[in-house]
Structure formats: C-alpha cells, structure tokens
C-alpha positions in Angstrom: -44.6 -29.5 9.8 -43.5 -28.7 6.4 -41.3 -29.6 3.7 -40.2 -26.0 3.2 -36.1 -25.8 2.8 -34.5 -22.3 2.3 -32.0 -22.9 -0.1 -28.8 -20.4 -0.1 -27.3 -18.8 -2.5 -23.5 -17.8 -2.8 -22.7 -14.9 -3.6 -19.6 -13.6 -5.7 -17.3 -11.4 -3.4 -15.6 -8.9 -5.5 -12.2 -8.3 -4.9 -10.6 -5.6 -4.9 -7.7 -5.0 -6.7 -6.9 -1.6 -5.8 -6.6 -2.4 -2.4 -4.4 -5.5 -3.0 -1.8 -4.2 -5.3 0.5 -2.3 -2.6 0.9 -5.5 -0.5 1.8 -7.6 -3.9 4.3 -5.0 -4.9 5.3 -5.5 -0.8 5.6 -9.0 -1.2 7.0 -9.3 -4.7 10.1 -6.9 -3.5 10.5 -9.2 -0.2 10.6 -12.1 -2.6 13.2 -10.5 -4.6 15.3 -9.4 -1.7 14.9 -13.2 -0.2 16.2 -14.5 -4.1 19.1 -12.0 -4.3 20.4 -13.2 -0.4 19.9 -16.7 -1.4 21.2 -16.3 -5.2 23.7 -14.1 -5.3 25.1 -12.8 -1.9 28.4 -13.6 -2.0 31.9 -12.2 -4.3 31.9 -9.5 -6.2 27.5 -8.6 -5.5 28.3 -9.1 -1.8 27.0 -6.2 0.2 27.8 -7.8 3.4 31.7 -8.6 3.9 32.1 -12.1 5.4 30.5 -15.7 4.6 27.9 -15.4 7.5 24.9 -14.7 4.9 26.6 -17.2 2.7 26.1 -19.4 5.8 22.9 -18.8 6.7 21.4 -19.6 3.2 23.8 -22.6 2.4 21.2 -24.5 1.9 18.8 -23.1 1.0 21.3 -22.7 -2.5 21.6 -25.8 -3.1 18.2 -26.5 -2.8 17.1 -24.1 -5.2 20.2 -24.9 -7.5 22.5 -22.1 -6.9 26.0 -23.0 -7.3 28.2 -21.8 -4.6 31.3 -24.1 -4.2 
C-alpha cells in the first residue's frame, strides 16, 4: 500500500452573465409588479375596481409598512 492521496482542486465556474440578465430583468419586473399590488393597488392607481386585491394583500401591507387604513 501507499501513502499516495490525490488531492482535488476546485475549479472556478464562470458565470455567465449574458445568459442570466433576461431572467433578472424577468424577475426584477415580477418584483415590481408584486410591490405595486402590495403598495399601491387601491384609490386613485387602482386598476382593478373593488377591495378584493386590497384584500388579498392586507397583510402583507402592513407587514411591509404600507399604510392603507
């Protein structure tokens, strides 16, 4: 037997950006979709009549510190 241990090496994994822009521009516009329905979906920015957004996102305001009553 002998003492021989193969030690392995990490290697760097490029990443690339290219590639991953389109889905953060994807995700960045969800994000601000998901901020205006929980922000400011209701009044005069409403573009849904009735409180049933308001509703569902009730919450969800006050937990992020949105004002809403």
């Amino acid at each position: 037997m002998s003492d021989i241990v193969l030690k392995p090496t990490a290697q760097p994994v490029a990443i690339p950006v290219g590639e991953i822009l389109p889905w953060a521009v994807f995700a960045g516009l969800i994000l601000l979709l998901a901020l205006y329905f929980v922000g400011a979906e209701e009044g005069a920015t409403s573009l849904i009549s009735g409180s049933s957004v308001h509703e569902f996102v009730h919450d969800g305001r006050h937990l992020l510190g949105f004002p809403c009553h």
